[in-house]
VEXDREN-2710 file (C-alpha; in Angstrom, 1 decimal):
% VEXDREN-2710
k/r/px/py/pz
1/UNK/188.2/161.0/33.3
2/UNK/188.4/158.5/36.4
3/UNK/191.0/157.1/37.8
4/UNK/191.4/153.2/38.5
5/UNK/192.9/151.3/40.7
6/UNK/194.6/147.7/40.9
7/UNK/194.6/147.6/44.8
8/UNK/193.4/144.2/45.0
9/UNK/191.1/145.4/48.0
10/UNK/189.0/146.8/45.8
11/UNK/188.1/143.3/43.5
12/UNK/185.3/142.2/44.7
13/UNK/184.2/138.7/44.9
14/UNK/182.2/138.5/42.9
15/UNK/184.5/139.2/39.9
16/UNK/187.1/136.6/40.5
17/UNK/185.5/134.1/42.6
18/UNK/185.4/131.6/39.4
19/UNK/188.9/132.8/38.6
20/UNK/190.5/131.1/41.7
21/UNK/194.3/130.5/41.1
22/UNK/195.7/127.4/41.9
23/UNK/199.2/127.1/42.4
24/UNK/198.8/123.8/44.5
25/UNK/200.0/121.6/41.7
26/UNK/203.7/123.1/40.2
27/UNK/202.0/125.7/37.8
28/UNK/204.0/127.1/36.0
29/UNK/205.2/130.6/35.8
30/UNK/204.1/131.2/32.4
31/UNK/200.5/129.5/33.6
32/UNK/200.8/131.9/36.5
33/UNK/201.4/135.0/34.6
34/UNK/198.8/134.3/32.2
35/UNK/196.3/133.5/35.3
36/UNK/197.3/137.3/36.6
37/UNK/196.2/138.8/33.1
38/UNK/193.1/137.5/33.3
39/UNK/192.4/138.2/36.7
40/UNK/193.6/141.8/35.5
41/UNK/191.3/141.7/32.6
42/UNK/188.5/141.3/35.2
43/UNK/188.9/143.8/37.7
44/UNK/189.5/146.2/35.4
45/UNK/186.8/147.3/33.3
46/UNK/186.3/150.4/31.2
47/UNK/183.0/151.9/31.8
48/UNK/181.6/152.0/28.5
49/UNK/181.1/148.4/28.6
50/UNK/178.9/148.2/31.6
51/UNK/176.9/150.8/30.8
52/UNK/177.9/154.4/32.3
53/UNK/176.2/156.3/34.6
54/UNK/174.4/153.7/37.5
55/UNK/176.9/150.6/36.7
56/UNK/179.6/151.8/37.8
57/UNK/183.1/148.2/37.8
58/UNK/185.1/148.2/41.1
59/UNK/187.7/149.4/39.4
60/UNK/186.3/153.1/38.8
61/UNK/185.5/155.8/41.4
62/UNK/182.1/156.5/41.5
63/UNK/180.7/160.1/41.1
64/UNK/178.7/161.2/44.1
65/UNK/176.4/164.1/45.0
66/UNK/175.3/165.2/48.1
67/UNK/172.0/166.7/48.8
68/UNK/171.7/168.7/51.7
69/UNK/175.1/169.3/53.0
70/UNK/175.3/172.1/55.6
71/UNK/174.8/169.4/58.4
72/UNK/174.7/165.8/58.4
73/UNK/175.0/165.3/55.2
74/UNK/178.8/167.0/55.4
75/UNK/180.3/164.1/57.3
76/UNK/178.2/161.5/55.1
77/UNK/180.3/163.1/52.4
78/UNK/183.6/162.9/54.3
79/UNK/182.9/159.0/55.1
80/UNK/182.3/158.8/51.0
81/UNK/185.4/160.8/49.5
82/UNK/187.4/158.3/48.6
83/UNK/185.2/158.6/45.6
84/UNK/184.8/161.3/43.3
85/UNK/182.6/164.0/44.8
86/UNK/181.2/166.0/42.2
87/UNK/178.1/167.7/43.0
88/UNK/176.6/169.1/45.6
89/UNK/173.1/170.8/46.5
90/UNK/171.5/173.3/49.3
91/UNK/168.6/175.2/49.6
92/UNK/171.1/177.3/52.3
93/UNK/174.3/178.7/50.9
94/UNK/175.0/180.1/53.5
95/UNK/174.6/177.0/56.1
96/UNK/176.2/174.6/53.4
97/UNK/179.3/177.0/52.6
98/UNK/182.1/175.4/54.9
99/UNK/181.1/172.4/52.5
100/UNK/181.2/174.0/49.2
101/UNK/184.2/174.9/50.0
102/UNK/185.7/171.6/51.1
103/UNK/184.9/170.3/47.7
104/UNK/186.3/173.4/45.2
105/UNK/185.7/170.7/42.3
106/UNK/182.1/169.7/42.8
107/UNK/179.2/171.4/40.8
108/UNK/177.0/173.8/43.3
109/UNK/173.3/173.2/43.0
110/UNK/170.7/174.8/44.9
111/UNK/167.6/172.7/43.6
112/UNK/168.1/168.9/43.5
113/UNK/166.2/168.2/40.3
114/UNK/167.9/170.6/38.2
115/UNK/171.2/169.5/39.3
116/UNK/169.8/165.6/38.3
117/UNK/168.4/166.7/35.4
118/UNK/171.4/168.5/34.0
119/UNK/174.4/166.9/35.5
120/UNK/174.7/164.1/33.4
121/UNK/177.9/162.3/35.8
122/UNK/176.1/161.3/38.9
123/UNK/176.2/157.5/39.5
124/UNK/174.9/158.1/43.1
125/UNK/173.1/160.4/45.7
126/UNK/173.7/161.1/49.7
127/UNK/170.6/162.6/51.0
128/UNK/170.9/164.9/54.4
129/UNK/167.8/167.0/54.1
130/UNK/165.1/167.5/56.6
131/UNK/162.3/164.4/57.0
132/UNK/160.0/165.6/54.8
133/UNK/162.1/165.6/51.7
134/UNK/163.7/162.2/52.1
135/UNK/161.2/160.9/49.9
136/UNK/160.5/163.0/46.9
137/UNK/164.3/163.4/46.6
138/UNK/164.7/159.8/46.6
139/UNK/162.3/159.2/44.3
140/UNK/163.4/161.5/41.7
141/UNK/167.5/159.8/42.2
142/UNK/165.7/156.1/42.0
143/UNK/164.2/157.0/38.8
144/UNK/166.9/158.4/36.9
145/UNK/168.7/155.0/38.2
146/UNK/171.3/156.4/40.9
147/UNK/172.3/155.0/44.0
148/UNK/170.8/156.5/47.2
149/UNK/172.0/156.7/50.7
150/UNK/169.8/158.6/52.9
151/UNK/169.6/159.4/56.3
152/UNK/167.3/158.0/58.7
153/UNK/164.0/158.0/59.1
154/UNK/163.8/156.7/54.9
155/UNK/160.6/159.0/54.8
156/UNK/158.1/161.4/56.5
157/UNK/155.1/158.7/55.9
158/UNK/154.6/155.3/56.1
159/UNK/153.3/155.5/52.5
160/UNK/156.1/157.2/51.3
161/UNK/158.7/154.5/53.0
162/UNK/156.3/151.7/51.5
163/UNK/156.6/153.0/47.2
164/UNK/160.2/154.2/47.7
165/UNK/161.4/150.8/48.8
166/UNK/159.6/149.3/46.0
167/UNK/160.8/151.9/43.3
168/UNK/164.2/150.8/44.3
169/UNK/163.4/147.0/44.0
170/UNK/162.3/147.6/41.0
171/UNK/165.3/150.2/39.5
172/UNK/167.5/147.0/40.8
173/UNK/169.4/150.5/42.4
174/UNK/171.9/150.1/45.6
175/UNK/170.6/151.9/48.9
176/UNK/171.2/152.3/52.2
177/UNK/169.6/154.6/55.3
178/UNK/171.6/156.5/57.3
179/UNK/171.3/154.5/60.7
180/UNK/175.1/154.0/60.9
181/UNK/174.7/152.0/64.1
182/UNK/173.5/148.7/62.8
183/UNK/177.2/148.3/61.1
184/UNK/178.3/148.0/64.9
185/UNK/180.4/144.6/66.7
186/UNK/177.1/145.5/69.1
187/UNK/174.2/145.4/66.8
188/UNK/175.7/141.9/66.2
189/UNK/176.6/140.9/69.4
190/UNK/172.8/141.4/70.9
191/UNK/171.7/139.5/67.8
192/UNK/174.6/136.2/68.6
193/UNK/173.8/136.3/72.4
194/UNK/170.1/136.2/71.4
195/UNK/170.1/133.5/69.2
196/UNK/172.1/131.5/71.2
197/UNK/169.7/131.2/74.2
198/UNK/171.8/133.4/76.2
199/UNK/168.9/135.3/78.2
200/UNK/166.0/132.7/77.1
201/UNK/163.3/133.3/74.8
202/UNK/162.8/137.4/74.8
203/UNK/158.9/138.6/75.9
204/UNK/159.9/142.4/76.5
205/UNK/162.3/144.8/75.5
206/UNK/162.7/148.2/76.7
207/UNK/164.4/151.1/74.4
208/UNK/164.7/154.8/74.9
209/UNK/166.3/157.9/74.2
210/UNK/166.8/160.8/76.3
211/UNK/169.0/163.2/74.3
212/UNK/168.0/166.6/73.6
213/UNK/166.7/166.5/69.7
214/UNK/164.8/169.4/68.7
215/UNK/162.2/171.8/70.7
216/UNK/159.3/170.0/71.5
217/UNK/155.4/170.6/72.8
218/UNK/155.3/174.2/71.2
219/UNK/152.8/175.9/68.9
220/UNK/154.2/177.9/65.7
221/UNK/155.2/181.3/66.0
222/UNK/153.8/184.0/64.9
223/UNK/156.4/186.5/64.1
224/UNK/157.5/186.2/60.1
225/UNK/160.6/187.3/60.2
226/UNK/162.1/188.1/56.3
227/UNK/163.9/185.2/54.6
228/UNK/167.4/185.6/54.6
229/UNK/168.9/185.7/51.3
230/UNK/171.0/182.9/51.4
231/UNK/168.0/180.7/51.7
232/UNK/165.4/179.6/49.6
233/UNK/162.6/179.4/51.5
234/UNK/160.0/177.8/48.8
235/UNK/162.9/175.1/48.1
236/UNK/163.7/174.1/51.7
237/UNK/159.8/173.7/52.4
238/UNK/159.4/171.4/49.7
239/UNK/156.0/169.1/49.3
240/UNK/155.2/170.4/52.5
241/UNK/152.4/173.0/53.2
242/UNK/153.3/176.5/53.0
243/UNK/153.9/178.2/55.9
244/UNK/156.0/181.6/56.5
245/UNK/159.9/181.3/56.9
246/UNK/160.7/181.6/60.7
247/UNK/164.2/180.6/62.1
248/UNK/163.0/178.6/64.5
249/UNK/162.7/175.9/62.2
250/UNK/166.6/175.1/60.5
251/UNK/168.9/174.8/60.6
252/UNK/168.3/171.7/63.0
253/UNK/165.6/172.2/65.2
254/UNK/162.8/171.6/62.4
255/UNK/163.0/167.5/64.0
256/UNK/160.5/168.2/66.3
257/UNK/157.8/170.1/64.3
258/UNK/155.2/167.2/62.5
259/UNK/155.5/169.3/59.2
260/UNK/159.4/168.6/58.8
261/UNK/160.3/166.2/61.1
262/UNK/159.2/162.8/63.0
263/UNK/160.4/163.5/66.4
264/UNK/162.2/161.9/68.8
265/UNK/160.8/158.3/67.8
266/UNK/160.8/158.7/64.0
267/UNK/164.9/160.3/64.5
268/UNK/166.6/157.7/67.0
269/UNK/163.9/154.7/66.2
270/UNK/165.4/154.0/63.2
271/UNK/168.5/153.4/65.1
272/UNK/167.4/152.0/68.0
273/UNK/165.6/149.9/67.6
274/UNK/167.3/148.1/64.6
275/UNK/169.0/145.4/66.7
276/UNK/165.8/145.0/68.2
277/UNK/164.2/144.1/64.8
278/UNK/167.4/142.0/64.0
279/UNK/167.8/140.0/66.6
280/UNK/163.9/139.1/67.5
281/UNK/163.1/138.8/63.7
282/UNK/160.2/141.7/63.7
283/UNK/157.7/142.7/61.2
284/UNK/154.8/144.3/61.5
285/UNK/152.8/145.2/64.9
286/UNK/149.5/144.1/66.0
287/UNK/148.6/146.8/67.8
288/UNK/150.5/150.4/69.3
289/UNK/149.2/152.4/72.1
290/UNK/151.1/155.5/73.1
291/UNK/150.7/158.1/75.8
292/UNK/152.9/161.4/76.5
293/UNK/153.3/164.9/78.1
294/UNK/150.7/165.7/75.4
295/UNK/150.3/166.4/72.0
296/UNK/149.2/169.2/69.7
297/UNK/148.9/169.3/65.4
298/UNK/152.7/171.7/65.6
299/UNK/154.8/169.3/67.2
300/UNK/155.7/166.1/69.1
301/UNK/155.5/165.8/72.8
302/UNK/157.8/166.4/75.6
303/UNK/157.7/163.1/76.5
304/UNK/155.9/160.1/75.3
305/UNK/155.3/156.2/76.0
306/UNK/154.8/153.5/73.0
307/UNK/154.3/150.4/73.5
308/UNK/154.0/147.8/70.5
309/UNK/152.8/144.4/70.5
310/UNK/154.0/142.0/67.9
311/UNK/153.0/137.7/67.7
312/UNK/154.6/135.2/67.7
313/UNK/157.3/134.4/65.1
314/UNK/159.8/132.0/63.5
315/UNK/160.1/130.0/66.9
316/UNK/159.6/133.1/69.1
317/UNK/157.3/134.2/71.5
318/UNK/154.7/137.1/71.3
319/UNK/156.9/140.7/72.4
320/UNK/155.7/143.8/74.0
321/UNK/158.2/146.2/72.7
322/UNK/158.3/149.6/74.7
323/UNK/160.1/152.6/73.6
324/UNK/160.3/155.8/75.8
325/UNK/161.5/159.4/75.5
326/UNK/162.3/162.6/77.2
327/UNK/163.4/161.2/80.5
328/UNK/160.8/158.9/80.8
329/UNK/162.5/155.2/81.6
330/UNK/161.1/151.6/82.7
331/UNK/161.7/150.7/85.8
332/UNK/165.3/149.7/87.4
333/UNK/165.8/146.3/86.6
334/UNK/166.7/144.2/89.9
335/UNK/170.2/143.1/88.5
336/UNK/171.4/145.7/87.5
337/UNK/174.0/146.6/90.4
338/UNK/174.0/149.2/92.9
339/UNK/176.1/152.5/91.8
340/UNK/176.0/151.5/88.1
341/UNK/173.9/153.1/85.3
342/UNK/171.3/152.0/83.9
343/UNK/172.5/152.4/80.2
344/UNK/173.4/155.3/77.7
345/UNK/171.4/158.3/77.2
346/UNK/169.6/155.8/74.1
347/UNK/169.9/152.2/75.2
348/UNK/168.1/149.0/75.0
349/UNK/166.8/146.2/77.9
350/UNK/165.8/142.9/76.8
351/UNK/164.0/140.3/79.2
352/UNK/163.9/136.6/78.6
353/UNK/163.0/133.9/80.3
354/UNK/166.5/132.9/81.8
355/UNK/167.8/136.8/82.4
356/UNK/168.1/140.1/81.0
357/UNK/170.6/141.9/78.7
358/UNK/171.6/146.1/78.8
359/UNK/172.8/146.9/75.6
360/UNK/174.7/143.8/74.3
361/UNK/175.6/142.9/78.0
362/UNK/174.2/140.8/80.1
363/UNK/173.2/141.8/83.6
364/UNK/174.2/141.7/86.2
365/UNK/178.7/141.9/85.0
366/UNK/179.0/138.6/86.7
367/UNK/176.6/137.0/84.1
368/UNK/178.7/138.7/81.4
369/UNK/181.8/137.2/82.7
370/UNK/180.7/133.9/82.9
371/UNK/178.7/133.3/79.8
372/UNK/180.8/131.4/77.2
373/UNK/180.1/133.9/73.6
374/UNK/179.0/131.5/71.0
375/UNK/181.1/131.7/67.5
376/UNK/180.3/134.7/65.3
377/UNK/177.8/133.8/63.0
378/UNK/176.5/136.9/61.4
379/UNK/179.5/138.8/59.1
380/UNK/181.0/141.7/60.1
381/UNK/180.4/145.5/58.5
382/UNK/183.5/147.0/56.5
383/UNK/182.2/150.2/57.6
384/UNK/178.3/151.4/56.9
385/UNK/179.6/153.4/54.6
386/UNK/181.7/151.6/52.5
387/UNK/178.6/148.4/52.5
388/UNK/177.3/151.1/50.6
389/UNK/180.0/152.1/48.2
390/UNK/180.6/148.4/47.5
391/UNK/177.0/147.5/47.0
392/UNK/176.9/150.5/43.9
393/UNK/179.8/148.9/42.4
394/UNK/177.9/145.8/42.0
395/UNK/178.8/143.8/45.6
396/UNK/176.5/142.5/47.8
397/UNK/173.2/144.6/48.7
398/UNK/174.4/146.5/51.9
399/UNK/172.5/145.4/55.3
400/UNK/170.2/148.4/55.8
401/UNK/169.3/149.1/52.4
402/UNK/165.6/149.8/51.7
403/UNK/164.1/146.4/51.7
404/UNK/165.3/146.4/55.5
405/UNK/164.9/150.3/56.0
406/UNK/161.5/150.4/54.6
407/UNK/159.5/148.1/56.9
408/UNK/161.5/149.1/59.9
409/UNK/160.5/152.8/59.6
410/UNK/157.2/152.0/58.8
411/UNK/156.7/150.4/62.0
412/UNK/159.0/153.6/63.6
413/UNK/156.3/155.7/62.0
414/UNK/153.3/153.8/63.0
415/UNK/154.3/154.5/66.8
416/UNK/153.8/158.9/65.8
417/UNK/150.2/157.9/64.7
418/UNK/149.4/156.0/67.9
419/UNK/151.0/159.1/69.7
420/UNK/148.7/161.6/67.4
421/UNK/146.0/160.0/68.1
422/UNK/146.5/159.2/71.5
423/UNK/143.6/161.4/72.8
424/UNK/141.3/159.3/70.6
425/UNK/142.7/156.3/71.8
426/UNK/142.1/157.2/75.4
427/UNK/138.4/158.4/75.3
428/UNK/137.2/155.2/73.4
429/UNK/139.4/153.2/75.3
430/UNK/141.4/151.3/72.2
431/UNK/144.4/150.3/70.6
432/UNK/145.3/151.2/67.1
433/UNK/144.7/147.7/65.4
434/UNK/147.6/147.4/62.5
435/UNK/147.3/146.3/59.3
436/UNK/151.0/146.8/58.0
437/UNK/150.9/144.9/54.6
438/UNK/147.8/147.3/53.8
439/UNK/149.2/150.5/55.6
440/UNK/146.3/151.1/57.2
441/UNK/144.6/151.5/61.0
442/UNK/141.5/149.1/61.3
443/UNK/139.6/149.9/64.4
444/UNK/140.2/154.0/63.9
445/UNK/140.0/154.8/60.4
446/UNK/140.3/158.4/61.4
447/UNK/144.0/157.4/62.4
448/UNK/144.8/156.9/58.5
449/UNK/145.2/160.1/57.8
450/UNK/148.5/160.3/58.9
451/UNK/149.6/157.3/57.1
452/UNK/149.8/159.8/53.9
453/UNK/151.2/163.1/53.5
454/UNK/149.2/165.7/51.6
455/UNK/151.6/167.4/49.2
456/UNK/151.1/170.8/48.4
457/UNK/150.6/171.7/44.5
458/UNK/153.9/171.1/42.3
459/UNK/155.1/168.1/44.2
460/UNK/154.5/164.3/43.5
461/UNK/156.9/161.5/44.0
END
């Protein structure tokens, strides 16, 4: 049985904003008390009326399980359990077992469709697993009409972002992806200075990251170790091709392999480049080139260049966006004072017309300190998290959920086919030409075959 609550932080709005009490005009304190009953009878609503499992009042706890727990996905649950956490799913027991036992209560699982098949209480689903399984998991949660969270990039393809953004349109189901960043006072700040001419209309910006995410520029091994019996190998590999267990793949370190992962690009893109798309109002690209300490069919590059061009738009200029990783940076801007650093290890630089902006600051300080901040437009994040939790109990949609996260990490994922096909690029001496509302490559139809993932036999979404 769940518990309720009355904590008046948890009505929502919605529920009571045709309910609003008056007390203006000498109302009485019989009026009054009969006003609170029916605010009461509101807020708190047994779950057999609205439905059971998937439409879950404000008033009830929902009933979350977490898929892939042993890393990530461990503090997605912690930022989620003030709810009811009762399931939970790894392919590693022994990877996810500080977690199982954190959470004595919950249901252990190893594979993710028997545990939604079977467990009948789930109203929603966290998902922490490697790239390549973002997708079929969410797929199989959407359909059975759960709630998904999942961590960034949404998918391994751009196909796969495109149909399960659309399946969770259509299932009417509340999602969010994991790019915890874009709940920020800063993701909101670069879009308010933006908007308010602070730097000018924007014709560049500049993002990179130069944290260490996963090995890189490597061929596969050929050692095949056994599996370890903790592990199920055939589980954690999923839709992707089969290859022999090695360790040099998980527990983390499978980012960098194009199987598995999406890189550098395809792992911080979705975060850094959100208040990009935010603030300068992007869609899809014109054209990507890309260049890098080179490529091979194992894993990403070193290093690597990508450079997007988008039009004009709603007002704005055309934008050359640049994004850069493995210590590669742009160049110094001029402003930026002597003896100070030129950002975070994953930053952003925006150039207008009138000046330039670091972050959400503009350069050089004594800009900052003299600009006058214009009044916050945009509202401010309860937590990314809890956007989440509130959007499943039937409050507003939260602000990355997929209709947001789905074109953003298409675009993330169209930069890893310009950097595949890079080589191509150079010898004919082109550009990939972008169709984004028809996924597809124009000038180098050989590029499309990275725009879909082959599944192996057994696996759909």
């Amino acid at each position: 049985m769940r518990k309720t609550t009355t904590n008046g932080k948890r009505v929502s709005r919605r529920s009571v904003s045709h309910k609003r009490i008056d007390t203006s005009n000498n109302i009485s304190r019989r009026d009054l008390v009969g006003a609170m009953a029916s605010l009461a009878a509101l807020t708190i609503v047994p779950r057999h009326v609205l439905g059971g499992a998937g439409h879950t009042p404000p008033s009830e706890k929902l009933n979350i399980a977490g898929i892939g727990v042993g890393g990530r996905g461990q503090g997605d649950l912690h930022e989620c359990n003030s709810e009811n956490i009762v399931a939970l799913c790894d392919v590693d027991e022994a990877y996810a077992a500080k977690v199982f036992d954190a959470y004595p209560k919950a249901r252990k699982w190893t594979d993710y469709r028997q545990m939604l098949d079977r467990q009948k209480d789930i109203d929603a689903v966290i998902i922490a697993t490697p790239d390549h399984t973002h997708a079929v998991i969410s797929m199989a949660a959407i359909k059975r009409g759960k709630h998904v969270y999942c961590e960034k990039p949404l998918a391994h393809s751009i196909w796969e972002c495109r149909h399960v953004a659309e399946a969770a349109r259509a299932a009417g189901v509340a999602t969010q992806l994991g790019n915890q960043g874009q709940a920020s006072e800063a993701n909101r700040l670069v879009s308010e200075f933006i908007w308010d001419g602070a730097i000018g209309p924007v014709h560049e910006v500049h993002a990179w990251c130069n944290r260490y995410i996963s090995p890189r520029g490597i061929g596969r091994p050929k050692e095949t170790p056994p599996v370890p019996k903790t592990l199920n190998w055939d589980l954690w590999l999923g839709p992707a091709k089969h290859r022999p267990y090695h360790p040099c793949y998980l527990p983390f370190s499978w980012r960098g392999w194009w199987d598995f992962g999406t890189g550098v690009l395809g792992d911080i893109g979705c975060h850094q480049l959100d208040p990009v798309f935010r603030a300068l109002k992007l869609g899809y690209p014109t054209t990507v080139e890309a260049c890098s300490s080179g490529v091979n069919e194992e894993t990403a590059p070193l290093s690597s260049i990508v450079r997007f061009q988008f039009p004009a738009r709603e007002g704005m200029p055309p934008l050359t966006l640049t994004w850069y990783d493995g210590g590669l940076m742009p160049e110094r801007p001029e402003e930026l004072e002597e003896g100070r650093r030129f950002g975070n290890a994953d930053d952003n630089l925006f150039v207008g017309e009138k000046g330039k902006m670091l972050g959400h600051r503009l350069i050089p300080e004594s800009n900052m300190k003299a600009y006058e901040k214009p009044a916050k437009s945009i509202p401010r994040s309860p937590g990314h998290h809890k956007e989440w939790l509130i959007a499943c109990k039937g409050g507003p949609a939260a602000r990355s959920n997929f209709d947001w996260a789905g074109p953003l990490t298409e675009v993330v994922l169209m930069g890893n086919v310009a950097l595949r096909m890079e080589k191509q690029l150079y010898e004919k001496g082109l550009k990939l030409h972008v169709d984004g509302p028809n996924m597809q490559v124009a000038n180098l139809p050989e590029a499309n075959q990275y725009i879909r993932d082959e599944y192996r036999d057994g696996w759909a979404l």
